[in-house]
C-alpha positions, 0 to 999 in steps of 0.5 A, a space after each residue: 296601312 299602319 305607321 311603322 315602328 320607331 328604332 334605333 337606326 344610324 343614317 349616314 351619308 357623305 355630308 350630313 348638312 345640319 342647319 343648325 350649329 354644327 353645320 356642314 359634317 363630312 362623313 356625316 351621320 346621325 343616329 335616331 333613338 328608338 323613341 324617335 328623337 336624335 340622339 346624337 349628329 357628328 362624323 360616322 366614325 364616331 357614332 359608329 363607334 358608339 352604337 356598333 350594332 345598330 342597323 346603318 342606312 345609306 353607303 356613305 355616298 348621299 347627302 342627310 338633311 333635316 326633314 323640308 318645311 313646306 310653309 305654305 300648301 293648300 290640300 284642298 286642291 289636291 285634286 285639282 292641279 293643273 288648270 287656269 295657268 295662263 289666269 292672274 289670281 283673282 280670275 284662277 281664284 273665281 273660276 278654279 277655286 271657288 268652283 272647286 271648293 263648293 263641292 269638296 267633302 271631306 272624304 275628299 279632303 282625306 284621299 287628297 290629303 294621302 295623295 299629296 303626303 306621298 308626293 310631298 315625301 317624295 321631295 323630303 318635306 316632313 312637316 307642312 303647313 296648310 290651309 284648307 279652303 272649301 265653300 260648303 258650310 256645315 260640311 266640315 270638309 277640313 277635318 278630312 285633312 287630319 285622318 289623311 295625314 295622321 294616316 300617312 305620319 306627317 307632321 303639320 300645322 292645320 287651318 280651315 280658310 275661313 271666307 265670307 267676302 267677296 263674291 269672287 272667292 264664294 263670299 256668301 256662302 259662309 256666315 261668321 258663325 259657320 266658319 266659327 264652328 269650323 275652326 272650333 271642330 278642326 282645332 279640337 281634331 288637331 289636337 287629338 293628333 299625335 304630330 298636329 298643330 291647329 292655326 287659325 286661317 284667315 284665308 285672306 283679308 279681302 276675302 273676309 268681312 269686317 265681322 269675319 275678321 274681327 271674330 278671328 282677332 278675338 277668337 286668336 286673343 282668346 285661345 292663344 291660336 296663331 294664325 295662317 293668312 295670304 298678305 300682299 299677295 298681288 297689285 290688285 290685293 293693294 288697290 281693292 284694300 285701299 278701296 275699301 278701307 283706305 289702307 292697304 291690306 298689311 296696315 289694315 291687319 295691324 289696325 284691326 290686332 291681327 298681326 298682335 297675333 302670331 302670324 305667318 303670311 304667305 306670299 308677302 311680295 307686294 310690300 312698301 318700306 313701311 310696310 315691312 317694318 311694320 311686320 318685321 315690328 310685330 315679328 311676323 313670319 313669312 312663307 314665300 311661294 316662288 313656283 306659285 307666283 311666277 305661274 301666276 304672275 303675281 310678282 317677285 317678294 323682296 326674300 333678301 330684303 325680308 330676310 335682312 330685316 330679321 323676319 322669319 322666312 320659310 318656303 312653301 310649294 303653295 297648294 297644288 292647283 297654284 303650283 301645279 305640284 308638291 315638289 319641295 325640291 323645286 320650290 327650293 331652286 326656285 327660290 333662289 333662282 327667281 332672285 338672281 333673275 329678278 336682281 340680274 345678281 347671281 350671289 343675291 341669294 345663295 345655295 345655303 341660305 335657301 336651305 336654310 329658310 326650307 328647313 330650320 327657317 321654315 321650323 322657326 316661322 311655324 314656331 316649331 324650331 324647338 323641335 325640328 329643323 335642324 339636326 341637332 341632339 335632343 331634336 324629333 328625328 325629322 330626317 331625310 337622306 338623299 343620294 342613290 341616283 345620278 344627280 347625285 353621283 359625285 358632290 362638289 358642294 353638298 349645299 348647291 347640290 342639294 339646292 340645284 341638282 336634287 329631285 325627287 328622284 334624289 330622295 333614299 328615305 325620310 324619317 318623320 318623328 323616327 318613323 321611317 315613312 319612305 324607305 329606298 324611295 317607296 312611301 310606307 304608309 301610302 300604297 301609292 298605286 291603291 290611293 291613285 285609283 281612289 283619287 280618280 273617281 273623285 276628281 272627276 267628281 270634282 271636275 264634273 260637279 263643280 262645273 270645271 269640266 263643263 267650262 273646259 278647265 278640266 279635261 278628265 271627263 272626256 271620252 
């Protein structure tokens, strides 16, 4: 399938909630240009006015939002969710992960890619970040991520997570020069792709060398890469760090100029005072991944405590064999109900602000605020309308509706750089039914190979 033409179209609905300076409009609309920006946000009425000819979406009855960032997703489990959820991370990652990505190819990489994008639609994320982790060097599997989603229209940031440590996440199996060569690949993929940005991934600091890492730090200073890593992701991260280097992993990356670098750390939850002035001193970005680390036990991050401080904090669904799903929508509720649970405060977080940090804040923390996140004129027209369904029948509050109420069910058509690549629901550039049945063989490749079936983790290969 091709990617659709851009054009002049109206999107109206009955709020159109901006993220950005306009804020909430009733009767809201926006009006994307034919050359794929916004060209101008404000009530129906007035941009009805101004372009009476041009084709309208949406009766007026649903909700348009900015395009969802999902800040943090890993492709290269797309075909493998659903496994290990009664593990803590470490054990997931040594018997899920690992095995997993010690046979993952690129064509792999590229049908997965395609799957998840038509999910991720489905839950209005038009923009992702991710981190592709694999253990088979030479075989430049990451790069199969950019045709898939250059394939389906998202706009992405793309990194390979690069390890070398630490036997239970493959350590061995990639020299420092291997994994160099893999990101040098990938980035010039990247940049070749009309909607992708390439990220330097430091797939977590344990799981890395000392070598590894520094190379990174040299590879980011001297390319002007940023870079995409795990931080304080769970207790045992704090214990092995401090064993190892007699300080804990966030003091070890400002040691070593990682955090010199831009960066956006995923997770941040196992974190001290000192900790998170030294991030929020260095201007780090944070993606926070709710659904993961409730399945994985690995804690609650301090969100209200990140964001007061003035870090930029966006949301992630995180990848989809540690969530089990692409579902932004969930990712977002999530996000704020894991806050009132955990401070037993209901107003400890609210329906606006959650919103905020999956689109505009999302865009901030990836550096792309400029361009998306918010409907603003002169913008990319990253745009998504929901309504049509019973969740949405009657709007009280547009904000906690879309945060507590939508699902994909809920999402009409979304719009990425004015390409309409879900339309009345159905996706445009994934045949979903054609890419489920070329993603079956392949996972039960993966579960067979990689030994997942043979250990009872997968159960896809039994007749």
């Amino acid at each position: 399938m091709t990617l659709p033409g851009r054009e002049r179209i109206l999107v109206r609905g009955a709020w159109a909630l901006t993220s950005g300076p306009d804020g909430a409009i009733r009767d809201g609309a926006v009006l994307i240009a034919a050359d794929g920006g916004i060209e101008s946000v404000g009530t129906y009425a007035e941009l009805r006015k101004a372009a009476p000819d041009v084709v309208v979406v949406g009766d007026g009855t649903g909700i348009v939002i900015p395009g969802l960032v999902n800040a943090h997703t890993h492709l290269s489990e797309a075909l493998v969710p659903g496994m290990g959820s009664n593990l803590t991370l470490f054990e997931w990652g040594m018997r899920v992960v690992t095995p997993a990505g010690s046979v993952l190819t690129a064509e792999m990489a590229r049908e997965g890619a395609l799957l998840k994008a038509a999910e991720m639609l489905h839950s209005g994320v038009t923009c992702l970040n991710d981190m592709f982790h694999h253990y088979r060097p030479g075989s430049f599997a990451s790069l199969g991520v950019v045709e898939g989603l250059t394939r389906a229209g998202l706009r992405a940031n793309v990194a390979f997570g690069a390890e070398d440590a630490f036997d239970a996440f493959g350590g061995g199996r990639f020299s420092v020069g291997a994994a160099v060569e893999e990101h040098l690949a990938l980035a010039e993929e990247a940049g070749a792709a009309e909607l992708l940005d390439f990220r330097l991934g430091v797939g977590t600091m344990l799981g890395s060398s000392d070598e590894m890492l520094e190379t990174a730090v040299a590879l980011g200073t001297e390319h002007g890469w940023p870079v995409h890593t795990h931080l304080a992701e769970v207790r045992e991260e704090v214990v092995e760090a401090r064993g190892r280097w007699g300080r804990n992993s966030v003091e070890q990356a400002a040691e070593i100029g990682l955090l010199d670098l831009d960066v956006i750390g995923a997770h941040l939850i196992w974190l001290t005072e000192a900790d998170i002035e030294l991030l929020v001193a260095h201007d780090i970005a944070a993606a926070h991944n709710p659904v993961a680390n409730m399945i994985l036990g690995s804690g609650v991050s301090r969100v209200p405590r990140l964001l007061a401080g003035g870090l930029r904090v966006g949301i992630g669904t995180d990848g989809a064999a540690s969530n089990d799903s692409q579902n932004m929508l969930e990712a977002v509720k999530m996000a704020a109900l894991l806050q009132k649970v955990d401070r037993l405060d209901p107003a400890s977080i609210t329906a606006p602000e959650v919103l905020r940090m999956a689109t505009i804040g999302g865009a901030e923390a990836l550096g792309l605020d400029d361009l998306i996140g918010s409907l603003e004129p002169g913008k990319r027209a990253d745009v998504v309308l929901l309504g049509g369904t019973v969740e949405l029948a009657n709007i009280h509050d547009p904000y906690q509706q879309v945060a507590y109420c939508t699902s994909p069910r809920s999402v009409s058509d979304v719009w990425v750089d004015g390409r309409r690549l879900l339309a009345e629901g159905s996706p445009t550039t994934v045949d979903e039914a054609e890419q489920i049945a070329r993603c079956r063989p392949l996972a039960r490749q993966v579960a067979t190979e990689s030994g997942l079936a043979a250990e009872g983790m997968s159960l896809l290969c039994e007749t």
